[in-house]
Structures are given as C-alpha cells and as structure tokens.
C-alpha angles and dihedrals in degrees: 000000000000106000112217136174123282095033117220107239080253097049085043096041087054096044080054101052084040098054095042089061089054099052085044101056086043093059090046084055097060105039088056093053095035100033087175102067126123099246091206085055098043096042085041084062098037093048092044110120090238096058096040087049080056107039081048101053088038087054095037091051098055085048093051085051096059099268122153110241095252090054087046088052095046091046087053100049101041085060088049092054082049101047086051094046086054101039091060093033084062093039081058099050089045091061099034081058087048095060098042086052090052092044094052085048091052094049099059 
C-alpha cells in the first residue's frame, strides 16, 4: 500500500494500526532486554509525538522505497529501540558528567 496525503479513513485507520504494533513490539524489545523499566515512563517516550512522526515517516519512507510492510515495520522499529537506547545512554553520560562536576566543586 502507497501512503499519500491526504490518507483515505481506510489508508489512516491501517497506519495506525501499523504503527501501534510497532510501538508495541518496540516496548516489548526493551522490556525484555531492560526488565526493570517503568512501563508508564517507557510507554510515555515511546508514545511522545515526536517519537510516533518519526517512527511514521521512518515506516512511510521504507514503504515508499518498496519494502514489504513487514520490512517497513522492522526498519521503523529498529530505529525506535535505537532512539530510546540513545536517548538513555545520553541521559547516562549527562549525569555521570554531572557527578564528576559536583565532586570537582566539593574538593576545592
């Protein structure tokens, strides 16, 4: 199926459904690999509109390109997994910064 603005109910009923699953599947991911996530705080980024325009496009494109929907689905939420892993490895990095900054102000 060829996406094209503006989307038929029928063409926007199935991207949503598509792009659920995606999310869902995604969620399932990383709770499998990190059993000890906050479900309301992982769903809460997963769900964000800025995660489900990318995950779209991500999904649309590789459509676009020929892709079988699986494929499409696959492509879109490897790069969702990814965002996340990112996101929380820089979120990481950030506070580990932030420790080694208050512990260089407490020893002078």
């Amino acid at each position: 199926m060829r996406y094209t603005a503006p989307l038929s109910p029928a063409e926007a009923e199935r991207l949503g459904k598509d792009i659920g699953t995606i999310i869902g599947i995604a969620a399932n991911t990383i709770t499998g690999i990190r059993g000890d996530m906050n479900i309301d705080d992982l769903m809460h980024a997963l769900t964000s509109s800025a995660a489900v325009d990318l995950t779209t496009a991500r999904y649309l494109k590789a459509l676009e390109e020929g892709h079988r929907r699986e494929e499409a689905a696959a492509a879109a939420g490897t790069g969702l997994v990814f965002d996340w892993a990112d996101a929380v490895l820089e979120t990481q990095d950030r506070l580990l910064q932030d420790r080694a900054t208050e512990g260089d102000g407490a020893k002078r």
